[in-house]
C-alpha positions as CSV (number, residue, x, y, z in Angstrom):
1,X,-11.0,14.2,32.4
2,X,-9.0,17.0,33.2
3,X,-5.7,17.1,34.8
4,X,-2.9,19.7,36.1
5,X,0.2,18.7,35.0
6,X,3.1,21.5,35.4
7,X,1.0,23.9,36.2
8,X,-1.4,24.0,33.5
9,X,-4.5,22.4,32.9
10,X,-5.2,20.3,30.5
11,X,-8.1,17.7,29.0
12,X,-6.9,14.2,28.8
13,X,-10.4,13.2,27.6
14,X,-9.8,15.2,24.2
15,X,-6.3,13.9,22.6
16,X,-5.0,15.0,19.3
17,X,-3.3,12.7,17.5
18,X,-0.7,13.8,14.7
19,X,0.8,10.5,14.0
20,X,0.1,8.1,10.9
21,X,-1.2,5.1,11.4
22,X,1.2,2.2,9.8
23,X,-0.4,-0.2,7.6
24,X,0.5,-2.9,4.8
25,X,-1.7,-0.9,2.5
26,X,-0.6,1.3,-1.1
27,X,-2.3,3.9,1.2
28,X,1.1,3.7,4.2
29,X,3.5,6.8,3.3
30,X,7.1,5.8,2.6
31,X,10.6,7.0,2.2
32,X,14.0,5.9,1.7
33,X,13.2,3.9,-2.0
34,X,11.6,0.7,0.2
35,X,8.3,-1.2,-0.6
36,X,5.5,-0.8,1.9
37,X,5.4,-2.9,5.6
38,X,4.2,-6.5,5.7
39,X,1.4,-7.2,7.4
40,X,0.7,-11.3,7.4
41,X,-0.1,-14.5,9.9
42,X,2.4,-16.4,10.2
43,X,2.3,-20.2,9.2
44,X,3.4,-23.6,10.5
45,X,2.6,-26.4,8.4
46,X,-1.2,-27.2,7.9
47,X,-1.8,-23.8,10.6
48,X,-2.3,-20.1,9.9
49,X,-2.4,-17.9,12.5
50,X,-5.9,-15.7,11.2
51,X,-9.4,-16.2,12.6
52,X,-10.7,-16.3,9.4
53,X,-8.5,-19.4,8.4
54,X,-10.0,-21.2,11.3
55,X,-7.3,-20.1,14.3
56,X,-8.4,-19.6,17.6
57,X,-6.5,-16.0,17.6
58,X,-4.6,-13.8,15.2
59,X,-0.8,-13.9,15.3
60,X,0.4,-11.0,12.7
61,X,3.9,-11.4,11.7
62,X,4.8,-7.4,10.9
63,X,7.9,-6.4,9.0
64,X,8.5,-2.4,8.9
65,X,11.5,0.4,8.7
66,X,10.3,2.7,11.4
67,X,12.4,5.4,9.3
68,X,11.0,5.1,6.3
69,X,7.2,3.5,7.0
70,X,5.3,6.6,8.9
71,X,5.7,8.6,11.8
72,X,8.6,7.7,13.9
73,X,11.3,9.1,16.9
74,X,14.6,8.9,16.5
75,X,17.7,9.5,19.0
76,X,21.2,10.5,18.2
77,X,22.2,6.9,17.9
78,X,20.8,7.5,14.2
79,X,24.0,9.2,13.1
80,X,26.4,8.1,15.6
81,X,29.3,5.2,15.1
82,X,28.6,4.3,18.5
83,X,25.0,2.4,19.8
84,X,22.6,4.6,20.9
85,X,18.8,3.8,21.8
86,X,15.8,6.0,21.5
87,X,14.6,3.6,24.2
88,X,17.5,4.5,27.0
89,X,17.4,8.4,25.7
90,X,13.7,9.5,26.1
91,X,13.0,8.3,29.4
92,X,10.7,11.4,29.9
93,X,7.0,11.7,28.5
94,X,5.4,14.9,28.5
95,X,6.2,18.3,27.5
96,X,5.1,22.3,26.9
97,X,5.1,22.4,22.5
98,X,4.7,25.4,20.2
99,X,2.7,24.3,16.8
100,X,3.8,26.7,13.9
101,X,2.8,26.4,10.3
102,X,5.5,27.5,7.6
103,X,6.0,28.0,4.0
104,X,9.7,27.0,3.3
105,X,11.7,29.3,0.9
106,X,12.1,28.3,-2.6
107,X,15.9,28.1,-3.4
108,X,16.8,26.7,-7.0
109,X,15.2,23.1,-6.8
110,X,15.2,23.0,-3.2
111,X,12.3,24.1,-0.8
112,X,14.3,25.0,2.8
113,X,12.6,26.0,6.0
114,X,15.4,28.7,6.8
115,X,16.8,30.4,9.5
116,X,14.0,33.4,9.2
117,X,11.4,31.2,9.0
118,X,12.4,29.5,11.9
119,X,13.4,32.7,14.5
120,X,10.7,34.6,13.0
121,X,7.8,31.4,14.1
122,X,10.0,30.9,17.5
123,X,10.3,34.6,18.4
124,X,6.9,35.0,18.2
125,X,6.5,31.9,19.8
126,X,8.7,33.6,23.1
127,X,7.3,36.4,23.3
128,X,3.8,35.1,24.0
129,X,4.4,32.7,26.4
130,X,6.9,29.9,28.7
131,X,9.7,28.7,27.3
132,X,8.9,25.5,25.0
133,X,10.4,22.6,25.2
134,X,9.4,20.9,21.7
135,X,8.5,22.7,18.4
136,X,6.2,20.8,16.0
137,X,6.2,22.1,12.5
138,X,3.5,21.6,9.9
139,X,4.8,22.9,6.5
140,X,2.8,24.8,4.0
141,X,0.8,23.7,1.7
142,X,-0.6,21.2,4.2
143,X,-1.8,18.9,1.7
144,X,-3.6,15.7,2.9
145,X,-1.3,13.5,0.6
146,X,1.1,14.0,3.4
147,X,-0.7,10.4,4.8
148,X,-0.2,8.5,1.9
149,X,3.3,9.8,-0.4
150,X,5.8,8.0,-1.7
151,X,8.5,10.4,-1.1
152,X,11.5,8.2,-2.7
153,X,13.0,10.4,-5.2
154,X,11.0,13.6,-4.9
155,X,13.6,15.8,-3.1
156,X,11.3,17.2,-0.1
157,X,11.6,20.4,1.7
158,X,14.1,20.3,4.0
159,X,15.7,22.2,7.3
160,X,18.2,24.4,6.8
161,X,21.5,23.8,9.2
162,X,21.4,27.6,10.6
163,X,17.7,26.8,11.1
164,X,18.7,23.4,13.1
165,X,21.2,25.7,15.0
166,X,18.9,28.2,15.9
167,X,16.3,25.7,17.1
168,X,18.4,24.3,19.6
169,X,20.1,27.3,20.9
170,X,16.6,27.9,21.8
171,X,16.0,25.4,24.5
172,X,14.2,23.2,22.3
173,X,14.8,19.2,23.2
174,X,11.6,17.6,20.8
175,X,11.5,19.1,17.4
176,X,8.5,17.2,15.7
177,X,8.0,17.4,11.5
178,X,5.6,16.3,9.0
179,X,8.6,15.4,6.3
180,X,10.0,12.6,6.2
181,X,14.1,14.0,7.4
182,X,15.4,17.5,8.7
183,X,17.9,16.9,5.6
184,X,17.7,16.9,2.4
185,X,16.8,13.7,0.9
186,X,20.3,13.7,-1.6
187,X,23.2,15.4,0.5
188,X,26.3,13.2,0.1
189,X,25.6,11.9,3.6
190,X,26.2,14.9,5.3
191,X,22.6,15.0,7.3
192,X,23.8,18.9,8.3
193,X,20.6,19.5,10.3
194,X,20.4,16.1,12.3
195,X,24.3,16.9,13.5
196,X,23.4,20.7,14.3
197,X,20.3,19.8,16.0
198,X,22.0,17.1,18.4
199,X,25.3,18.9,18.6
200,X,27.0,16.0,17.1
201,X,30.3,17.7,15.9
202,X,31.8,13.8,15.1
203,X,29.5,10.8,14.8
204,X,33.0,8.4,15.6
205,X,33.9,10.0,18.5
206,X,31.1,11.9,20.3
207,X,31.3,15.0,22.0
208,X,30.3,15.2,25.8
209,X,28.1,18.6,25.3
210,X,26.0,15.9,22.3
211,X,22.0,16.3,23.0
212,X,21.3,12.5,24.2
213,X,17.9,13.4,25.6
214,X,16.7,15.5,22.5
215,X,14.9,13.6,19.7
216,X,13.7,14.2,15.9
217,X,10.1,13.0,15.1
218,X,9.5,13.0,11.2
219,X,6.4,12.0,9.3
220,X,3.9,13.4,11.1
221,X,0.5,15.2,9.8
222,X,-1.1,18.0,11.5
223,X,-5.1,18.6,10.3
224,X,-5.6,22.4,9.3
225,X,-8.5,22.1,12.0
226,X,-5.5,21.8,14.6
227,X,-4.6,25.7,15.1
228,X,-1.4,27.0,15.4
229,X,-0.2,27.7,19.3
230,X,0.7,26.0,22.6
231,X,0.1,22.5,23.6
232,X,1.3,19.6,26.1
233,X,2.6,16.7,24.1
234,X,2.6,13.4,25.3
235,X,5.4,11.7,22.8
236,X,4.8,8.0,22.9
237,X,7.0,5.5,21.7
238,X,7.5,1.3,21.3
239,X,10.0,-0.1,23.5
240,X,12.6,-0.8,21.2
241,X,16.5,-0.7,21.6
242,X,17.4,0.9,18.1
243,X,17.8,4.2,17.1
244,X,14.1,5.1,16.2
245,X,11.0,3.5,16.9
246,X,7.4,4.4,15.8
247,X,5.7,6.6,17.4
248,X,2.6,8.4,18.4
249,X,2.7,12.1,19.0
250,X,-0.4,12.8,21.3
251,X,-1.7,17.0,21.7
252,X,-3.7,18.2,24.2
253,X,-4.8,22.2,24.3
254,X,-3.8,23.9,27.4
255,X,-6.6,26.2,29.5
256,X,-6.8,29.6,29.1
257,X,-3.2,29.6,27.3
């Protein structure tokens, strides 16, 4: 089924999905030094909520840290003192996105995506076409372990705070990633690229120029099969009033784009 939406054409009936499934498997990615989700019926007495236990239905009981269990969106309220929800800040769906692969720079013991990686992908990005309004990144090597790591302790690449900047002096509000923070996983709490990219200039007091609308997906995985360029993204969340909920990016290719 094909369908217009702002102009361009687009076929619903061929989605691309970049999210990771969550499961209560060794096989579930995970971050943040936590065990994997839980994934059991729940009991009363003599009764177990699983067909196979003799219940008329199955009634899962499911314990997970959207942060730190797969691919998840997350709103400012992640950083700030004061309660925000990504369910009252994304209130709209759909949206013009620029995939770009890149190879972050070694520094030291640190792999960055830096500030020329970044303007060099976007500026390219520009030049070719309407001004995006999310930017997906799928880092180099793309290795399929993405799906499954344990990242606790590994000290993963990273987005550099100039980077962060540049991305949203660009017009970008969705900035989508297949790691599992913008930051650096050890940084004395300092989450440099999460405050540049929201404009949060103090998480106790917020500013009135602060990006509410704008959101950070992490954990994603983009298949080598899925080229680099423009799609629509249809960014779907749960209805949850937290700062982040799970989510599942959705891309479809654009007509003659």
């Amino acid at each position: 089924m094909k369908a217009k939406i702002n102009n361009f054409e687009v076929d619903l009936s061929k989605p691309i999905d970049i999210s990771i499934p969550l499961s209560n498997t060794e096989d579930n990615p995970i971050a943040w030094y936590i065990e994997k989700p839980e994934i059991n019926p729940v009991v009363f007495g003599d009764w177990t909520g699983s067909v196979k236990e003799g219940a008329s239905t199955n009634f899962n009981t499911i314990s997970f840290n959207p942060h730190g269990h797969g691919t998840h969106t997350e709103c400012l309220g992640h950083i700030t003192k004061e309660f925000y929800s990504i369910n009252q800040c994304l209130k709209q769906f759909f949206f013009l996105a620029e995939l770009v692969s890149i190879e972050p720079e070694i520094q030291g013991e640190d792999a960055v995506i830096t500030l020329n990686n970044i303007s060099t992908a976007l500026n390219v990005s520009l030049q070719l076409g309407a001004l995006k309004e999310a930017l997906i990144i799928r880092t180099l090597p793309n290795l399929a372990n993405k799906k499954h790591q344990n990242y606790s302790n590994t000290n993963p690449p990273y987005l550099s705070e100039a980077a962060a900047i540049f991305i949203r002096e660009s017009g970008i509000q969705h900035l989508l990633i297949d790691l599992p923070s913008v930051d650096k996983e050890h940084d004395e709490g300092k989450l440099l690229a999460h405050k540049a990219f929201w404009n949060v200039k103090d998480v106790t007091n917020l500013n009135a120029d602060a990006r509410l609308n704008c959101t950070i997906t992490e954990m994603i995985f983009v298949a080598d099969a899925i080229l680099d360029g423009s799609y629509f993204l249809n960014l779907q969340i749960a209805a949850f009033e937290n700062d982040a909920s799970p989510s599942k990016p959705i891309l479809f290719k654009i007509a003659d784009f």
